[in-house]
C-alpha positions in Angstrom: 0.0 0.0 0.0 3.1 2.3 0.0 3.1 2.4 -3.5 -0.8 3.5 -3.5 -0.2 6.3 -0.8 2.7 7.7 -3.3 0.6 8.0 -5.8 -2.7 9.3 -3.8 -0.1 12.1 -2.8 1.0 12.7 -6.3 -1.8 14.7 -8.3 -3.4 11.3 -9.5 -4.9 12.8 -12.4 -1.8 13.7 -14.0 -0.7 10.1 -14.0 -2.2 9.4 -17.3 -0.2 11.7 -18.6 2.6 10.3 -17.0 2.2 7.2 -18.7 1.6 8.6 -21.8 5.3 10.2 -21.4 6.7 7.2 -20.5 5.1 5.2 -23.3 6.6 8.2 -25.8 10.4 7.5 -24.2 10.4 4.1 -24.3 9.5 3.9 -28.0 12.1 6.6 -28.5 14.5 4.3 -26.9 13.5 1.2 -28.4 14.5 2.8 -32.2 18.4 2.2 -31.1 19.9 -1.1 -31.2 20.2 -2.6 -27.5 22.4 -0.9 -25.9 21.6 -1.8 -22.4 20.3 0.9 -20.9 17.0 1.9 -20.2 14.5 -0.1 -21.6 11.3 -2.9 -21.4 13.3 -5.5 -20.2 10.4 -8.4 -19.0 9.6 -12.8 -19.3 10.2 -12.3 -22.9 13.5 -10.7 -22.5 14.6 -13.6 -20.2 13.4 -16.3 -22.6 14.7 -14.5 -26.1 17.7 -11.9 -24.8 18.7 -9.1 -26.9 17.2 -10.6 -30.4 13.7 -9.5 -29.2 14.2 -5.9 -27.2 13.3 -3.6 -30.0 9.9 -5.5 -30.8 9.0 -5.8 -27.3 9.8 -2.4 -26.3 7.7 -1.3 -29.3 4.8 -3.3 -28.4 5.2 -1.9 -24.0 5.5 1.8 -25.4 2.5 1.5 -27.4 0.5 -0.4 -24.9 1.3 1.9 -22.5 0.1 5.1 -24.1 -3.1 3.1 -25.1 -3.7 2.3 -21.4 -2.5 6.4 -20.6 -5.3 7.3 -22.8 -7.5 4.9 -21.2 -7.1 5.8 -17.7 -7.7 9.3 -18.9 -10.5 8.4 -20.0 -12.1 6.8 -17.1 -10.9 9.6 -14.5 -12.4 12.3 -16.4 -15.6 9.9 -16.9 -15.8 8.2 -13.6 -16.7 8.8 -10.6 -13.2 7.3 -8.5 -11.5 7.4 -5.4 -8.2 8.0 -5.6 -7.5 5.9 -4.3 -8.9 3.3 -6.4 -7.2 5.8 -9.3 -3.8 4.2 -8.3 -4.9 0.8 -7.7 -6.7 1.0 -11.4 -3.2 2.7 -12.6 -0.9 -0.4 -11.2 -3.4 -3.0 -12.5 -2.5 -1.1 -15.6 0.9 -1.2 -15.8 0.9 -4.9 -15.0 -1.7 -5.9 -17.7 0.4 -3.7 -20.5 3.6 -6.0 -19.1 1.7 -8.9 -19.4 0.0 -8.7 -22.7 3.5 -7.4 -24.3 4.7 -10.3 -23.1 2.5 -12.9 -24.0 2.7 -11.1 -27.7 6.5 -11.1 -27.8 6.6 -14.7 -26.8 3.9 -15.4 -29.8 5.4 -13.9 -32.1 8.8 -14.7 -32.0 8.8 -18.4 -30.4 11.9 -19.9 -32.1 11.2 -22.5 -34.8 11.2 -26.2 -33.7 
């Protein structure tokens, strides 16, 4: 619940915008070759390494400004605690880290 306080105490309006910058750098960084750095490093990274960073990072940046856009969405349309603005924002970022996931493993499984 620390991580939910942080948040409540943060304007937690603005983090849909937040997200939506975050989204914009990480696509920005995933145009370079891996470098190491900052980056969408999750399960697919572990199973694939380096081979699949670009796509993956691609897919989290975009996912992630689609979920900013939702949560804007519902904050301005809802009627939310906030509460249950953060705890909607964290279920967020896991669902974008999951579906990228589960898409970067799809799509580049390595031939049998």
């Amino acid at each position: 619940m620390l991580v939910v306080s942080l948040i409540e105490k943060a304007e937690v309006d603005s983090i849909p915008f937040l997200f939506g910058a975050l989204g914009i750098v990480v696509l920005v960084v995933s145009l370079q070759p891996y470098t190491g750095g900052l980056g969408y490093r999750g399960i697919a990274f572990v199973a694939y390494g380096k081979r699949i960073w670009q796509f993956s990072n691609r897919l989290f940046g975009g996912l992630f400004m689609l979920g900013a856009f939702l949560l804007y969405l519902l904050f301005k349309l809802g009627d939310i605690s906030a509460g249950n603005k953060a705890i909607i924002a964290i279920i967020t970022c896991f669902i974008c880290s999951l579906i990228s996931d589960f898409i970067t493993l799809y799509v580049k499984r390595r031939p049998n």
